[in-house]
ChimeraX commands (.cxc) that place a marker at each C-alpha (Angstrom):
marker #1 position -1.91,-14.56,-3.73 radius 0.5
marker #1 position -5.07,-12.46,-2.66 radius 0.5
marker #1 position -8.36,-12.83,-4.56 radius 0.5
marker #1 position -7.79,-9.15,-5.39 radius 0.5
marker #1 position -4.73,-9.98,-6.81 radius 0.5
marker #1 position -5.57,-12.91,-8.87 radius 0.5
marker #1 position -8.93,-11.10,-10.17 radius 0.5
marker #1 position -6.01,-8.00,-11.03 radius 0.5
marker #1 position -3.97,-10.86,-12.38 radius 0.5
marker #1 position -6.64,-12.32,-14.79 radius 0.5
marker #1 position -8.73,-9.18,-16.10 radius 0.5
marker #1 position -7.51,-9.81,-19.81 radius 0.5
marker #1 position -9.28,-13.14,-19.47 radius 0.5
marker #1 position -12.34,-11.51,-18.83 radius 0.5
marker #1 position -15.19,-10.70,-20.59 radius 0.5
marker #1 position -16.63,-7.01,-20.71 radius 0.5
marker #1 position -19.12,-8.14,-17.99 radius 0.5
marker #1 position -16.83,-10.05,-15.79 radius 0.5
marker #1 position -14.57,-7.42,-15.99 radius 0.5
marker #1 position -17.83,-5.36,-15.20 radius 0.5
marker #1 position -18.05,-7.52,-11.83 radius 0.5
marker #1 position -14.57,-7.55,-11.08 radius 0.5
marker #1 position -14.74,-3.99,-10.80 radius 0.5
marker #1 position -17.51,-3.86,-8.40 radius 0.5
marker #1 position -15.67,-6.79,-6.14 radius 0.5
marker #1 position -12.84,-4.73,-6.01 radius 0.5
marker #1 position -14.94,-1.43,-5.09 radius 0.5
marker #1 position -15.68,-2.88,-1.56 radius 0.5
marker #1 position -12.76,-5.68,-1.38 radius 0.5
marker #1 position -13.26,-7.92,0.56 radius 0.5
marker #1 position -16.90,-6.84,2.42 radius 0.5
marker #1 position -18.53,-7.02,-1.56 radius 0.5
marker #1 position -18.12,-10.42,-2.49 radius 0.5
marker #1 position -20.00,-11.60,0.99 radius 0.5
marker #1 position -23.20,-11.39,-0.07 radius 0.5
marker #1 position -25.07,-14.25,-1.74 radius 0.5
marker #1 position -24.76,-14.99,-5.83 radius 0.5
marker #1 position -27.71,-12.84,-6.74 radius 0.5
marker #1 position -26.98,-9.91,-4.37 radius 0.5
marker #1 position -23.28,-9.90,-5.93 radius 0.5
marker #1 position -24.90,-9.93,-9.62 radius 0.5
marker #1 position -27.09,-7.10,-9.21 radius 0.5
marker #1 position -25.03,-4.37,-7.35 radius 0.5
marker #1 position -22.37,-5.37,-10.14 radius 0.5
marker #1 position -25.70,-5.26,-12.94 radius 0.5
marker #1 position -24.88,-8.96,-14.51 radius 0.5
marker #1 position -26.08,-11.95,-14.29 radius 0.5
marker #1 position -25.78,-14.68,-11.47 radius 0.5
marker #1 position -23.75,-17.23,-14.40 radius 0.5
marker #1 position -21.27,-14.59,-14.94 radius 0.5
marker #1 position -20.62,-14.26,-11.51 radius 0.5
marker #1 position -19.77,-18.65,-11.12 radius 0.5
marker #1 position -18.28,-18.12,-14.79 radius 0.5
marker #1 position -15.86,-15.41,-13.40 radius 0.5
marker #1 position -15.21,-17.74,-9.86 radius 0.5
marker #1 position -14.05,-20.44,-11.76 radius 0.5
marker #1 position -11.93,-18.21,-14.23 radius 0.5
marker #1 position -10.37,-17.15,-11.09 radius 0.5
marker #1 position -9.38,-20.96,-10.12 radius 0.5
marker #1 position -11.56,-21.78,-7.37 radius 0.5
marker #1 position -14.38,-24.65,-7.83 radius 0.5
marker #1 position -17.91,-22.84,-7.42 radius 0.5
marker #1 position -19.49,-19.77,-5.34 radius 0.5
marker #1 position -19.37,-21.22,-1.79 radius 0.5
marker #1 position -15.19,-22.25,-2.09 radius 0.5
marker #1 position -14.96,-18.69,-3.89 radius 0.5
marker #1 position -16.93,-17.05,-0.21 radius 0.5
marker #1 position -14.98,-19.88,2.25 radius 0.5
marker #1 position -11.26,-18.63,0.74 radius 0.5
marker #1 position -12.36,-15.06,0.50 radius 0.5
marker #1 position -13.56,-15.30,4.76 radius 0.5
marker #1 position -10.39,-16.80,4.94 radius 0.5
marker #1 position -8.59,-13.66,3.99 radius 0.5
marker #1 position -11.20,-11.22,5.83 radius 0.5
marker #1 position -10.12,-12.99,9.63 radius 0.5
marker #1 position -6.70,-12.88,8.27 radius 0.5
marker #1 position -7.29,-8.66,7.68 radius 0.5
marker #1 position -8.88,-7.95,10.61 radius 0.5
marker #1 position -6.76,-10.17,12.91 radius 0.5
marker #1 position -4.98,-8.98,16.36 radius 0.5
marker #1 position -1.09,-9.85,17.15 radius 0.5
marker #1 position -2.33,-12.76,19.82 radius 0.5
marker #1 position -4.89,-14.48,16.64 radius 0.5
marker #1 position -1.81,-13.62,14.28 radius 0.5
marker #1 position 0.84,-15.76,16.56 radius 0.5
marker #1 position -1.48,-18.38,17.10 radius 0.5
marker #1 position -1.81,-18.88,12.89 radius 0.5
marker #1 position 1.19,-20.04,12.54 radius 0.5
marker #1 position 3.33,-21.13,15.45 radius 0.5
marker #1 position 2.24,-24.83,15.34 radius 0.5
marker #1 position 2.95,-24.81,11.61 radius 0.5
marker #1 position 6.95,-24.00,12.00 radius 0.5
marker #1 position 9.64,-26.11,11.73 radius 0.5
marker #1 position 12.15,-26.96,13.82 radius 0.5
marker #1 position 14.69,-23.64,13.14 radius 0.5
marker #1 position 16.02,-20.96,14.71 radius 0.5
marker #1 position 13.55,-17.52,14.60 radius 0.5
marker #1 position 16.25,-15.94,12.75 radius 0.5
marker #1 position 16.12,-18.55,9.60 radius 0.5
marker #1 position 12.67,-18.78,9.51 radius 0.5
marker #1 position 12.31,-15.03,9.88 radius 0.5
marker #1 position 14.58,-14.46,7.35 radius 0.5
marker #1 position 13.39,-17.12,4.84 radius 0.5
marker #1 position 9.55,-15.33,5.33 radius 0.5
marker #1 position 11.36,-12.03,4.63 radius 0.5
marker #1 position 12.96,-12.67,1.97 radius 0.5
marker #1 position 9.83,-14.44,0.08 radius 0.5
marker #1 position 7.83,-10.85,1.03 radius 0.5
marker #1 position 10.29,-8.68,-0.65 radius 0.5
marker #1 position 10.85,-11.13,-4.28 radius 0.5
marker #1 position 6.37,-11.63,-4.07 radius 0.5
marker #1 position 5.89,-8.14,-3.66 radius 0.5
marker #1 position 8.69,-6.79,-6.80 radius 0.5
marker #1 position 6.49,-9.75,-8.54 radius 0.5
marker #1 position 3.42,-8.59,-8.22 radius 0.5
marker #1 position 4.70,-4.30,-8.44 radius 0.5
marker #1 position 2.64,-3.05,-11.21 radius 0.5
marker #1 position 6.50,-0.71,-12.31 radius 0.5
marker #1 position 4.19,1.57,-14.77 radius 0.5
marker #1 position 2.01,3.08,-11.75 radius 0.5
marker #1 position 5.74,2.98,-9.35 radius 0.5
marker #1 position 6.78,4.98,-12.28 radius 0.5
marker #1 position 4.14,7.20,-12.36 radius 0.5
marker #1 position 3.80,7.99,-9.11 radius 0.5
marker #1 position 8.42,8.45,-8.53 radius 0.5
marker #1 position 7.35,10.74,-11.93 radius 0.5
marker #1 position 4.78,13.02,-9.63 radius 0.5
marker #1 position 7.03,12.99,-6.53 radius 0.5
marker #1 position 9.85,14.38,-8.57 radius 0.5
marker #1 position 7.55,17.09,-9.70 radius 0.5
marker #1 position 8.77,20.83,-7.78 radius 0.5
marker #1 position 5.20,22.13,-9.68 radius 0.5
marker #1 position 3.22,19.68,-6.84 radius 0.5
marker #1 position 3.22,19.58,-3.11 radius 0.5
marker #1 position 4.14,16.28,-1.16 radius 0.5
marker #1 position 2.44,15.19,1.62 radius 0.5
marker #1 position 2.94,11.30,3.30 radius 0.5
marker #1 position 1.14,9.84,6.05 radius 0.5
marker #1 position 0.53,6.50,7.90 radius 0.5
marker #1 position -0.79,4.46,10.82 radius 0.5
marker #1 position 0.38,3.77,14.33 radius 0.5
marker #1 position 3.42,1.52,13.04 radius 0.5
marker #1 position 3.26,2.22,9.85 radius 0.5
marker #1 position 4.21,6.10,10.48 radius 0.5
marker #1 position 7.38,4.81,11.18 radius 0.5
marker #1 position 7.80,4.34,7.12 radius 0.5
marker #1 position 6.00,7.72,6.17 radius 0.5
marker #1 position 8.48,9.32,8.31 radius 0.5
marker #1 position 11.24,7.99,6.77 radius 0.5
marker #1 position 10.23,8.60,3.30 radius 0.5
marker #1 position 9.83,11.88,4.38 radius 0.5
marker #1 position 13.51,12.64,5.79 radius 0.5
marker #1 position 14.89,11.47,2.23 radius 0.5
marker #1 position 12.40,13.86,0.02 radius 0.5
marker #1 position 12.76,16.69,2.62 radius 0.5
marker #1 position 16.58,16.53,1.19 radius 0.5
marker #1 position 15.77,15.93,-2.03 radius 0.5
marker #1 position 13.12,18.38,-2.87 radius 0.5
marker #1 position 10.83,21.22,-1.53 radius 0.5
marker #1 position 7.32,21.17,0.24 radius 0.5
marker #1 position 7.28,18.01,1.59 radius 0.5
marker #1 position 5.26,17.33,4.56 radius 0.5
marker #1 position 4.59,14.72,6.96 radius 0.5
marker #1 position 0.96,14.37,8.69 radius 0.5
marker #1 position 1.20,13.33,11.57 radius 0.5
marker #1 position -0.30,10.64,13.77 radius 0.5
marker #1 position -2.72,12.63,16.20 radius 0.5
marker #1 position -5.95,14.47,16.03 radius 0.5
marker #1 position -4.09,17.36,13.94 radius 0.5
marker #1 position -3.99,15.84,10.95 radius 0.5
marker #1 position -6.69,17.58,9.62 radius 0.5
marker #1 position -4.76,21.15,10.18 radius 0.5
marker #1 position -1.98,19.57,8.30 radius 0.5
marker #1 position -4.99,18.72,5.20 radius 0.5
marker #1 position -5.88,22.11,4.69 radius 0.5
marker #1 position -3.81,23.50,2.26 radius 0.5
marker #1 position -3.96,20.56,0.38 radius 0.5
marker #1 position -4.70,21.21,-3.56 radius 0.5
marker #1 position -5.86,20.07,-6.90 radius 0.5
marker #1 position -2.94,17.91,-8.35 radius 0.5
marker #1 position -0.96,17.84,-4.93 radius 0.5
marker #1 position 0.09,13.82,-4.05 radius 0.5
marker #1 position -0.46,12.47,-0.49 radius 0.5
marker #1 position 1.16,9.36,0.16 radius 0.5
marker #1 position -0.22,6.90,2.59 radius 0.5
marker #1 position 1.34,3.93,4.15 radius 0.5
marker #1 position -1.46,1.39,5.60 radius 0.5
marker #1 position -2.07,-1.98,6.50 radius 0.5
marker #1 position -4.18,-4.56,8.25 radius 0.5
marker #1 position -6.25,-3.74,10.43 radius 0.5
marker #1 position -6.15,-0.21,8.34 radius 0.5
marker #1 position -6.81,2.56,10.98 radius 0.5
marker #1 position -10.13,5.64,10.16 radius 0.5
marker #1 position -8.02,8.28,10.46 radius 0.5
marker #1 position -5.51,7.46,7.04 radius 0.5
marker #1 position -8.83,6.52,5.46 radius 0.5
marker #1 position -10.20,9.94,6.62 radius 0.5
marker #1 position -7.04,10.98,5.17 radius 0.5
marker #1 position -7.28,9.88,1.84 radius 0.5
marker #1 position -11.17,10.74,1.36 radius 0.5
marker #1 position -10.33,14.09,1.85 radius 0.5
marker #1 position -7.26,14.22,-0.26 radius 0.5
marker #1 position -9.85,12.98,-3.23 radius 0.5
marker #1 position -12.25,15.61,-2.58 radius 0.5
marker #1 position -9.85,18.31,-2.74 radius 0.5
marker #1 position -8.98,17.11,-5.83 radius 0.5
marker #1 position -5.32,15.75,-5.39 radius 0.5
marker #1 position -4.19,12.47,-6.51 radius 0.5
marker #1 position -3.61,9.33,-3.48 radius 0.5
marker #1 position -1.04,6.90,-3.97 radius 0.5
marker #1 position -1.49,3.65,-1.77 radius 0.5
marker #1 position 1.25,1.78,-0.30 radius 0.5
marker #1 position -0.25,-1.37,1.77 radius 0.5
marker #1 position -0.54,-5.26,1.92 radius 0.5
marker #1 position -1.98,-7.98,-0.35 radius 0.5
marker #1 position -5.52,-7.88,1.38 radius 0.5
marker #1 position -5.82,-4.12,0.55 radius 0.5
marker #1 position -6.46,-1.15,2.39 radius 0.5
marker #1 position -9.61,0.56,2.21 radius 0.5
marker #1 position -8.18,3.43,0.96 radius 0.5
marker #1 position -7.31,2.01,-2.88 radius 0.5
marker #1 position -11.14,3.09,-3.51 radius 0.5
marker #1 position -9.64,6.65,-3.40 radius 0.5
marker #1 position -6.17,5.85,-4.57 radius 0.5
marker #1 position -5.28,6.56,-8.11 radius 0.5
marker #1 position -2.00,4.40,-7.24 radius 0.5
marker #1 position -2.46,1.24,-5.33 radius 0.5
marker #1 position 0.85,-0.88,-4.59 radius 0.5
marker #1 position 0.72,-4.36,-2.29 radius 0.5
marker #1 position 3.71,-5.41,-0.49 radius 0.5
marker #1 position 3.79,-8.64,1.51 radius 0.5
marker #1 position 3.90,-8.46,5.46 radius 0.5
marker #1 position 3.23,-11.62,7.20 radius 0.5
marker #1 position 5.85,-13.23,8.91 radius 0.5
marker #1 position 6.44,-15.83,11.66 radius 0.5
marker #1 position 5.86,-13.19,14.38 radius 0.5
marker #1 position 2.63,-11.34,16.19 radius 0.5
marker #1 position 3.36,-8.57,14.29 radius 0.5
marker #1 position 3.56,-7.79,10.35 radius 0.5
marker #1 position 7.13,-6.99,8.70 radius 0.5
marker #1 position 7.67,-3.68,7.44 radius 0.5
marker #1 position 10.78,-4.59,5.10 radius 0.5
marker #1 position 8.33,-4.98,1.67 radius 0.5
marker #1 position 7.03,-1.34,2.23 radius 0.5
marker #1 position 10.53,0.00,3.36 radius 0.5
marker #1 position 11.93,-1.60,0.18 radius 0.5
marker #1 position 9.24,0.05,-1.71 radius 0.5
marker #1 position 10.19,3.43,-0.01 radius 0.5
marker #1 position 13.60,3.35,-0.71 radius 0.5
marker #1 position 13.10,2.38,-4.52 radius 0.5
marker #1 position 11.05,5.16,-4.50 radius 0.5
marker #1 position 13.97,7.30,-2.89 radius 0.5
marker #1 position 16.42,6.22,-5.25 radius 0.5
marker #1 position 14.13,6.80,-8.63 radius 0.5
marker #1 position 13.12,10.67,-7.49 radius 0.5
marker #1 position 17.14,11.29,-7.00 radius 0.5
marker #1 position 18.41,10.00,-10.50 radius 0.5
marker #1 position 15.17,11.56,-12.11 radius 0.5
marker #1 position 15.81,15.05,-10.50 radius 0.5
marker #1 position 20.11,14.35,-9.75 radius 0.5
marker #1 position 21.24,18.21,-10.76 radius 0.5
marker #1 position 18.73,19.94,-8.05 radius 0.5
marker #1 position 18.88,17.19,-5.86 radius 0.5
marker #1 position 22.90,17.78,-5.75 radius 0.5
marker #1 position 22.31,21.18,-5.28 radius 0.5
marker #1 position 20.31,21.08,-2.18 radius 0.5
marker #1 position 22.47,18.42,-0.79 radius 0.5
marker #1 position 25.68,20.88,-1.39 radius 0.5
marker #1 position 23.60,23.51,0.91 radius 0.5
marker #1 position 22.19,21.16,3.23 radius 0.5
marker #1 position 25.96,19.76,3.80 radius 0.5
marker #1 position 27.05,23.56,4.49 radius 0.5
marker #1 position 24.20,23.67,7.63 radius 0.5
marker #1 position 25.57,20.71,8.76 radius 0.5
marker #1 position 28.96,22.18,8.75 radius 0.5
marker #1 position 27.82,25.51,10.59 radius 0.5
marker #1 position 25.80,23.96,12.82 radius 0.5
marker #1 position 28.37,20.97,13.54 radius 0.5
marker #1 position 25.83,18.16,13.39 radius 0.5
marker #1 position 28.16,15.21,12.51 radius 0.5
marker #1 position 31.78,14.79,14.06 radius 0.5
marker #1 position 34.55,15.62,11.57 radius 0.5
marker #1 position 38.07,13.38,11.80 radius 0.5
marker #1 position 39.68,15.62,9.96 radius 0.5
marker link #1:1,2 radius 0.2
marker link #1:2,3 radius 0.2
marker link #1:3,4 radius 0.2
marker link #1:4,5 radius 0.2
marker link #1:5,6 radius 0.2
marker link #1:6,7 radius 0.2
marker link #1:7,8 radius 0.2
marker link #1:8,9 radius 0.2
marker link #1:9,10 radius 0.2
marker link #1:10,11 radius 0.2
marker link #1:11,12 radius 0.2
marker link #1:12,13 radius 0.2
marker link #1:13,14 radius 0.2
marker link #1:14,15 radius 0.2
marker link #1:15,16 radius 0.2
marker link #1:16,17 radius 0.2
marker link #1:17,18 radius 0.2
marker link #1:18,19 radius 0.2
marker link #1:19,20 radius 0.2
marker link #1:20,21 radius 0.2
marker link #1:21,22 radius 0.2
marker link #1:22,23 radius 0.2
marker link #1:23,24 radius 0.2
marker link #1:24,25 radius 0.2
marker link #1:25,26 radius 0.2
marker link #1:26,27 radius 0.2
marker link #1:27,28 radius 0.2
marker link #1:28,29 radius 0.2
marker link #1:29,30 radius 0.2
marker link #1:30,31 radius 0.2
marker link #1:31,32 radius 0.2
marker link #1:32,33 radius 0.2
marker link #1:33,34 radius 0.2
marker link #1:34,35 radius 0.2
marker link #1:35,36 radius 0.2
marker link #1:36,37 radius 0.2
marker link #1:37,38 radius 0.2
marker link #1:38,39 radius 0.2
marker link #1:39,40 radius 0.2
marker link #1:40,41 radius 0.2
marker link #1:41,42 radius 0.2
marker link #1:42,43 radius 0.2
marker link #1:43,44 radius 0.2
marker link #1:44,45 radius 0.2
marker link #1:45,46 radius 0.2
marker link #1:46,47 radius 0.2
marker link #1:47,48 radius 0.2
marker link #1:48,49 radius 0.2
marker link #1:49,50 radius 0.2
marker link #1:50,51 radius 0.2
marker link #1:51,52 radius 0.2
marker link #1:52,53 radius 0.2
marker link #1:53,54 radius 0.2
marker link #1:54,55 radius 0.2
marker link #1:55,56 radius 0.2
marker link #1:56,57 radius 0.2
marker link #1:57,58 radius 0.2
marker link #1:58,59 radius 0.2
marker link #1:59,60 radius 0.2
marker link #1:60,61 radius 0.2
marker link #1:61,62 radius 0.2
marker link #1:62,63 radius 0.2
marker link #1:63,64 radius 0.2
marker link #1:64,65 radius 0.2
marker link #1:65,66 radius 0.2
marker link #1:66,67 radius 0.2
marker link #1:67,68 radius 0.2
marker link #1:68,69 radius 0.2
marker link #1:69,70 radius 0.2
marker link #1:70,71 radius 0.2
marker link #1:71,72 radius 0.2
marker link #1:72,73 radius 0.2
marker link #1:73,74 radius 0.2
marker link #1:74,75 radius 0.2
marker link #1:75,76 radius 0.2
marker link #1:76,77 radius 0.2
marker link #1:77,78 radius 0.2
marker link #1:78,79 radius 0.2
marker link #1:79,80 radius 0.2
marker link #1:80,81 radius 0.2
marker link #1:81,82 radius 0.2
marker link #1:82,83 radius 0.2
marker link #1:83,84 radius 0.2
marker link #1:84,85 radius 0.2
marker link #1:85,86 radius 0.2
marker link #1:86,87 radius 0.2
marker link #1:87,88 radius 0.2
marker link #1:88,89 radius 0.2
marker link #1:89,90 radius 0.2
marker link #1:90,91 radius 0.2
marker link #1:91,92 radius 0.2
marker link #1:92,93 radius 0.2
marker link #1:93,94 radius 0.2
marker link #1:94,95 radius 0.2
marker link #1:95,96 radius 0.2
marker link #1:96,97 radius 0.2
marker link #1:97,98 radius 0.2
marker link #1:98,99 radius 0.2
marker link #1:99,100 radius 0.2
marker link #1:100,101 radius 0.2
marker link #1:101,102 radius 0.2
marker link #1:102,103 radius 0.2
marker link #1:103,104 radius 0.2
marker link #1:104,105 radius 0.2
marker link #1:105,106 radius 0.2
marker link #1:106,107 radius 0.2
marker link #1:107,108 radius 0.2
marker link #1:108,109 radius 0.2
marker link #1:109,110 radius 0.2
marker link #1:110,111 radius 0.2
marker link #1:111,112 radius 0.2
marker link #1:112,113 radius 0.2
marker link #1:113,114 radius 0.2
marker link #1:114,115 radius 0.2
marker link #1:115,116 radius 0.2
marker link #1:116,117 radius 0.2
marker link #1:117,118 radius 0.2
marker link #1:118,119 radius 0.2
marker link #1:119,120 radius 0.2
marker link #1:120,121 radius 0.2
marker link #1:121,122 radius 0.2
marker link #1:122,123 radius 0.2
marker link #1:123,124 radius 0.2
marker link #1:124,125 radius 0.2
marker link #1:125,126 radius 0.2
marker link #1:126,127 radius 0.2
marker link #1:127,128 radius 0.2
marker link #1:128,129 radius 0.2
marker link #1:129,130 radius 0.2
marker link #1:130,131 radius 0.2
marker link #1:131,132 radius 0.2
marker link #1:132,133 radius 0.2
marker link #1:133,134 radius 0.2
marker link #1:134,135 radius 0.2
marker link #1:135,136 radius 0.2
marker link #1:136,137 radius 0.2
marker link #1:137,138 radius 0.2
marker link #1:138,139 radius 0.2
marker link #1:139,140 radius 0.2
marker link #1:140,141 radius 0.2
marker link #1:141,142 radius 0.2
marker link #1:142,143 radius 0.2
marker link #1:143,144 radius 0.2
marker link #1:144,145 radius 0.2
marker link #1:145,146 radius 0.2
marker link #1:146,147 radius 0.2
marker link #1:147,148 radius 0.2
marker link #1:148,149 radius 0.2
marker link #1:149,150 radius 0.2
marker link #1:150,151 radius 0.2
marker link #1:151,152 radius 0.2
marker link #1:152,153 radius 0.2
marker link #1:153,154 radius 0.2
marker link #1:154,155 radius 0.2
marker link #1:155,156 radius 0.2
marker link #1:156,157 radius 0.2
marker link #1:157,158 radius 0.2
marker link #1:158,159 radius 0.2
marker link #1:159,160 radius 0.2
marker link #1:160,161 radius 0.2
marker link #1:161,162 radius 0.2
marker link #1:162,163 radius 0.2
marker link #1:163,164 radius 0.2
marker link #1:164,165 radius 0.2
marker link #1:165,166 radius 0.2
marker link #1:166,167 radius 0.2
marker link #1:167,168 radius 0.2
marker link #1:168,169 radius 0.2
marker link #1:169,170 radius 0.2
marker link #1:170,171 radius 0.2
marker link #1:171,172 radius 0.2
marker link #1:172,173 radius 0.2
marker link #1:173,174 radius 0.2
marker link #1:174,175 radius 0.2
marker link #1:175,176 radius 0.2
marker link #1:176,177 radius 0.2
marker link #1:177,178 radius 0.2
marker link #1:178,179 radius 0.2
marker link #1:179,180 radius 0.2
marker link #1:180,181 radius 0.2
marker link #1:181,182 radius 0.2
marker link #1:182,183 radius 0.2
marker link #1:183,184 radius 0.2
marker link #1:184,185 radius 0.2
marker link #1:185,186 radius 0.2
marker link #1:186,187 radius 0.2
marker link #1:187,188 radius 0.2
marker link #1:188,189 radius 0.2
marker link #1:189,190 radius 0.2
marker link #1:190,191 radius 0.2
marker link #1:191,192 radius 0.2
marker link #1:192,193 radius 0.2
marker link #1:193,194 radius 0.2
marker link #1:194,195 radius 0.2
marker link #1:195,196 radius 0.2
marker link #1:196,197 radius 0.2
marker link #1:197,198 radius 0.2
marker link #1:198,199 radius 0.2
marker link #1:199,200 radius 0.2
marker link #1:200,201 radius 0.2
marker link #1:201,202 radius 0.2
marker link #1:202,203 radius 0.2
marker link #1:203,204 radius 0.2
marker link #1:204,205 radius 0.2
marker link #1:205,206 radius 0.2
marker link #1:206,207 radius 0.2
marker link #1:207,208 radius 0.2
marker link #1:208,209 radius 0.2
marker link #1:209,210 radius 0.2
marker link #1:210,211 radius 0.2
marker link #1:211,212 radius 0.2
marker link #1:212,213 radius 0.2
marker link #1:213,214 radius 0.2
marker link #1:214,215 radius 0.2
marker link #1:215,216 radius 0.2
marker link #1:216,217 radius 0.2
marker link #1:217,218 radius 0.2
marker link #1:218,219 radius 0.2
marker link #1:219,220 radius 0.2
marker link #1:220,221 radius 0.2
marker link #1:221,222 radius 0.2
marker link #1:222,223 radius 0.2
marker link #1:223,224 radius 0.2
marker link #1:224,225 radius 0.2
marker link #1:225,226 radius 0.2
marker link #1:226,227 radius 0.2
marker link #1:227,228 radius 0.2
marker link #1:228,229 radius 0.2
marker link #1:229,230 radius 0.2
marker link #1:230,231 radius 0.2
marker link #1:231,232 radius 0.2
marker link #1:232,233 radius 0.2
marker link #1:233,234 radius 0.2
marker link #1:234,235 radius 0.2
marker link #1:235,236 radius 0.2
marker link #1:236,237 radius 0.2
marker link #1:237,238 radius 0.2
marker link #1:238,239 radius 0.2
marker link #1:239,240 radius 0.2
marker link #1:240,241 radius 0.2
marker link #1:241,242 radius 0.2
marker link #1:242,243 radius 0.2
marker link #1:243,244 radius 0.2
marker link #1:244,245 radius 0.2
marker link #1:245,246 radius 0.2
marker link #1:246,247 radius 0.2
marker link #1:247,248 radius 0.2
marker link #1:248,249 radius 0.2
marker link #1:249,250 radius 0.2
marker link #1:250,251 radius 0.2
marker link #1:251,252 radius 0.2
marker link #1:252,253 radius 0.2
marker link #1:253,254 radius 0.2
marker link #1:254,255 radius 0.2
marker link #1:255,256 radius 0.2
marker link #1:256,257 radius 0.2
marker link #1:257,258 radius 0.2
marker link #1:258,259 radius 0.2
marker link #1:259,260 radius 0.2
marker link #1:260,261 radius 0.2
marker link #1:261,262 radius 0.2
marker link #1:262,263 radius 0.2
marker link #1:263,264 radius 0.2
marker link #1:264,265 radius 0.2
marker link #1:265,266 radius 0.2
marker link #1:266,267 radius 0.2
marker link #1:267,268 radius 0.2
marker link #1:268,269 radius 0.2
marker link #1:269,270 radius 0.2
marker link #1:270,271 radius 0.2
marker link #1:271,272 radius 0.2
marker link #1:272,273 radius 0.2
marker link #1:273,274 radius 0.2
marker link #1:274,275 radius 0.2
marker link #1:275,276 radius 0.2
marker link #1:276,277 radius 0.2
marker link #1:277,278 radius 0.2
marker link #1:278,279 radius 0.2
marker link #1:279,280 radius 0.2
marker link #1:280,281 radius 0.2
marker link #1:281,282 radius 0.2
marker link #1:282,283 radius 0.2
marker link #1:283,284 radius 0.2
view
């Protein structure tokens, strides 16, 4: 567990001032709890005891073990496939890739349904499904590949959904954007400008951001009225993608029951292009 998600985890422990500081932390996660006791204390306006009070609180034996675990995490964030590799491949036991794959896999997908806050999924499956609001879903270099995808399944399920995508033209793609629209936005570590761009811009324009990243946290949940963290690291030089798919398709599958009688209607219509324009082969 991230120290963003056990400070998440423990905020109805806190006091009105801790939770005063825990807010702050989590403004700048992980760059804001750097600094020394007294710097952390008065950009969060408490004192330096409330700061070792909320440390402890959070399980971890005083201020420097709270900094050395939370360093930890920031060379974990910012780390390249080659320093990822090199974490754990003297650490594995003797198994084939595809068990111990599998086995990290499958202990992503059950931490990250532990740790899904359902109310916010709900709320944001609730805005999707929504015809009154436009759609639009973005993400990074590999990422993209999930924003697309969530994009092929609303494009049949609903109207004016769009996908930004990865190049310089995003911002053309940003400019109808309006109050109360959604944007979507898939990204993890080492979180890329231009889906941080992204999301700034959303904010200012009024429409709401919903986050879909990793336990670390991307930049963007400062702008994200809906932040979700899905687990990615696995016994490989690159992160899995199989939390946030899983996420996607949950997603997917909430919109379609909520909004079944249109959705089956546009699928009816869609089905009779497919027919005209002989997309798939028919055995019949």
């Amino acid at each position: 567990m991230s120290i963003a998600e056990k400070i998440q985890a423990t905020t109805k422990e806190m006091t009105r001032s801790e939770l005063q500081l825990a807010e702050s932390i989590l403004g700048d996660y992980p760059i804001s709890g750097l600094g020394s006791m007294t710097e952390i204390a008065e950009k969060a306006g408490v004192s330096t005891p409330t700061v070792l009070r909320m440390v402890r609180k959070l399980g971890f034996k005083g201020f420097p073990d709270f900094q050395a675990n939370l360093r930890v995490e920031l060379g974990e964030v910012i780390s390249n496939p080659i320093a990822k590799r090199d974490a754990w491949q003297n650490e594995l036991p003797e198994q084939h890739i595809v068990n111990r794959y599998s086995r990290a896999s499958q202990e992503n997908q059950r931490a990250t349904l532990e740790h899904l806050d359902i109310e916010a999924f709900d709320a944001v499956c609730a805005l999707i499904a929504d015809p009154n609001r436009r759609i639009y879903i973005a993400g990074g270099r590999i990422s993209h590949t999930i924003a697309q995808y969530l994009y092929l399944h609303l494009q049949m399920i609903r109207a004016e959904v769009r996908l930004i995508p990865a190049s310089s033209a995003w911002a053309h793609d940003l400019l109808d954007i309006r109050e109360d629209d959604l944007l979507i936005t898939f990204d993890v570590r080492r979180y890329q400008n231009d889906t941080l761009l992204m999301a700034q811009m959303a904010q200012k324009r009024g429409a709401k951001v919903a986050l879909f990243t990793d336990q670390w946290r991307s930049p963007i949940h400062r702008f994200a009225q809906y932040s979700f963290g899905a687990r990615i690291a696995v016994p490989s030089a690159w992160d899995s993608c199989q939390s946030l798919l899983l996420l996607a398709e949950c997603a997917i599958a909430s919109v379609q029951e909520a909004t079944w009688e249109s959705v089956k209607e546009r699928t009816d219509a869609l089905e009779g292009v497919f027919d005209d324009t002989k997309l798939f082969r028919k055995f019949t």
